[in-house]
C-alpha positions, -999 to +999 in steps of 0.1 A: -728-422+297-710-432+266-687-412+251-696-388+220-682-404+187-653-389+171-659-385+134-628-381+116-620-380+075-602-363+053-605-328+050-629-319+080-636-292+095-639-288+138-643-258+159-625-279+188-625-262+226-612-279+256-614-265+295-591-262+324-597-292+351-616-277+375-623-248+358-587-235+365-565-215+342-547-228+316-527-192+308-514-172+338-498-150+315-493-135+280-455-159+277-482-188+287-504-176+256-471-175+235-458-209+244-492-224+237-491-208+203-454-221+196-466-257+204-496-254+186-481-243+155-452-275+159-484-296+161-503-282+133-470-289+112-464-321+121-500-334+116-508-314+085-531-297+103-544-263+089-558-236+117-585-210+109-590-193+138-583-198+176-596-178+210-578-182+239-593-177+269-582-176+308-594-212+318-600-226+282-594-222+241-612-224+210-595-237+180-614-245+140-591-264+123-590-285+092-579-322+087-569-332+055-558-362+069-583-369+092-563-371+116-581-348+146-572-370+175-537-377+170-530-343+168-550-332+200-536-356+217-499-346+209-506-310+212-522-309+250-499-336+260-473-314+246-489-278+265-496-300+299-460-310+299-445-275+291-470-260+320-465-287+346-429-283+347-430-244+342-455-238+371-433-274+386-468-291+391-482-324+380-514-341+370-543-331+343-543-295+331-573-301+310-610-309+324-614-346+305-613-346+267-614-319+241-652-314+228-651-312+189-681-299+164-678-316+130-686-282+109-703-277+078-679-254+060-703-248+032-731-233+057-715-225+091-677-222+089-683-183+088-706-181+117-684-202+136-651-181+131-671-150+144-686-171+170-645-177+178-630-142+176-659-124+195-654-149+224-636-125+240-665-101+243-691-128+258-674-129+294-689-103+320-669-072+328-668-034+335-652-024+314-673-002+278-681-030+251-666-002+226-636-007+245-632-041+246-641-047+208-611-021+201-593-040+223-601-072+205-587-060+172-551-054+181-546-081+211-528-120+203-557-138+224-579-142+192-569-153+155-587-119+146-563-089+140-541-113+112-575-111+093-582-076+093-547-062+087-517-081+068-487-065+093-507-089+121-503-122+097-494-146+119-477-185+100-497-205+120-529-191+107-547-204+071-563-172+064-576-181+027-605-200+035-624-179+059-615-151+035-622-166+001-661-161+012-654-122+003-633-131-029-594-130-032-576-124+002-569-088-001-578-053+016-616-058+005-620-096+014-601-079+047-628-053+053-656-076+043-645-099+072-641-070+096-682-056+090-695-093+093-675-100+124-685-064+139-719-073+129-723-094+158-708-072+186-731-061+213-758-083+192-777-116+207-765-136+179-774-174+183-743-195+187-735-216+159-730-240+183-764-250+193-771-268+160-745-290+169-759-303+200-770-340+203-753-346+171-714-332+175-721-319+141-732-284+127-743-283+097-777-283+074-794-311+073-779-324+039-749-323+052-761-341+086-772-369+059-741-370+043-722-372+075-742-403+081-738-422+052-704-418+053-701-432+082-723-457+077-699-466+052-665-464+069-682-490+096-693-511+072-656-512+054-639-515+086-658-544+097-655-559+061-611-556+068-617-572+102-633-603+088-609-603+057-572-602+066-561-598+032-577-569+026-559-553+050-527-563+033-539-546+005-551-516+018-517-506+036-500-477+023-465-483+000-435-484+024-411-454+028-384-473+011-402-482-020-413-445-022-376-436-017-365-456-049-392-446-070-382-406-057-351-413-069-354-425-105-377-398-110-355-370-100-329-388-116-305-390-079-297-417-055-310-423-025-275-413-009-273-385-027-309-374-013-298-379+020-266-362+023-278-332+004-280-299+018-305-286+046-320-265+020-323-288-006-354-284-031-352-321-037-352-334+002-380-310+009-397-326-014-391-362-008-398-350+032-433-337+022-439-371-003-433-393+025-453-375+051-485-375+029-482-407+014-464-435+038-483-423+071-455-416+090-440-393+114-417-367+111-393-377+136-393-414+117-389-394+085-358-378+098-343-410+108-347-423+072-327-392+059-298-391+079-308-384+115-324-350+108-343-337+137-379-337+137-382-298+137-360-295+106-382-320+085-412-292+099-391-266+087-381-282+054-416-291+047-425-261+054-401-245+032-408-268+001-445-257+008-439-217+004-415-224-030-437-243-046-467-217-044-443-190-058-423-211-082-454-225-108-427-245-124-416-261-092-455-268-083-463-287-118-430-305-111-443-318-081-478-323-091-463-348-115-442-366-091-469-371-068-499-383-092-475-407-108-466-418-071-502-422-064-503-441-092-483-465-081-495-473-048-529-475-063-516-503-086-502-516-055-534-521-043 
């Protein structure tokens, strides 16, 4: 049987799971849960992935994530080589952790992104046990193994977690959006809700019809433009992104600094965050690369920096136009590049 195609653009949505080999654990205890967590959140960082919600589960995990670069199998593939690593040589054992790939959904976000982050935080509740329901749903709202208690009260907030667009459905992220969230996911406790899920089957995609169209065509498209490079070399030429250099030198006549001056500022520097999170989005490379082009900074700090520049510049509306400007006239460039 052939593999199920992976369709990837920019800004998708996924609820994304992946099983234990064998059905065996992947967390034998709540540190296990926390290193997963740690790595996941280095991942999402790196890869410019954006998390909504995640389940985790004894022998498997539930994660719906966001891609605005489209870039769903590079980061699954660095984060469970990254957790198989960590629990091989923790538990000192060797081999595949996982049972084969990770299954992905392609999710209609304007129809079922809801009902799939309930379908992800009540997870919990679907596997058989003693114990009262009542019980386990209170249990639910204050344990780490779902993505659920940072929505329903702000003191459990975790980084990692893009709250906004699951809670923009209720209006402003606030104590009603909050509350709002809480009724529709306690809506389905104890109820034989249909999964989400099942729309997707046969078709790795849930979502409406319209959108199944869309899907289509757009992919219709991307195979008929990625033939078109293969037969045309020079296209391909074209088409490549502006090197890191030549995004460098423009970075620096803009801001009005050189490029040594860039690199040897400090750790905390607006302007090196900045050029950090330019060259991530625009020149396709990797943090640890972008690190050696600044002056050997580790791959976590460029995380952290980018990270940094990210929170300034949505309290600092100066900042933000500041770098709005930068990066459409940047764009600009390497569109006339084209």
């Amino acid at each position: 049987m052939s593999r199920p195609l992976r369709i990837q653009y920019p800004d998708a949505y996924y609820h994304v799971t992946c099983r234990g080999n064998e059905q065996r654990a992947i967390f034998l205890n709540s540190e296990d849960q926390k290193e997963f967590l740690r790595l996941l959140s280095r991942s999402l960082e790196i890869f410019s992935v954006r998390l909504l919600a995640y389940a985790l589960m004894p022998n498997h995990f539930h994660l719906l994530v966001c891609t605005p670069k489209g870039n769903l199998s590079e980061f699954m593939r660095h984060f469970n080589i990254s957790y198989t690593g960590a629990f091989n040589r923790k538990y000192k054992r060797s081999g595949h952790l996982y049972q084969g790939r990770y299954k992905a959904f392609l999710v209609d976000r304007n129809n079922y992104l809801l009902e799939v982050s309930r379908y992800i935080h009540l997870n919990p509740l679907r596997v058989k046990s003693q114990a009262p329901l009542e019980r386990r749903w209170q249990d639910l709202l204050i344990s780490d193994e779902t993505s659920l208690p940072g929505y329903l009260e702000f003191k459990n907030h975790q980084d990692l977690i893009h709250y906004e667009t699951i809670l923009e459905y209720f209006g402003p992220e606030d104590r009603k959006s909050r509350d709002e969230y809480g009724r529709f996911v306690s809506e389905g406790v104890g109820r034989d809700i249909p999964s989400p899920l099942e729309k997707g089957k046969g078709t790795g995609i849930v979502g409406s019809e319209d959108f199944i169209r869309e899907v289509k065509e757009r992919l219709a498209r991307d195979q008929k433009d990625s033939k078109l490079l293969r037969e045309q070399p020079a296209l391909r030429k074209l088409g490549q992104s502006m090197t890191s250099d030549e995004l460098i030198d423009r970075y620096a006549r803009l801001v009005g600094m050189s490029r040594d001056e860039i690199a040897v500022k400090g750790r905390q520097s607006i302007e090196r965050g900045m050029l950090m999170e330019l060259l991530y989005r625009f020149c396709h490379i990797t943090q640890p690369e972008i690190g050696r082009l600044l002056g050997g900074v580790d791959y976590s700090a460029v995380s952290q920096a980018r990270k940094r520049f990210r929170m300034k510049i949505r309290h600092d509306p100066e900042l933000a136009k500041k770098f709005s400007r930068i990066q459409d006239h940047i764009g600009q460039m390497s569109r006339i590049k084209i």
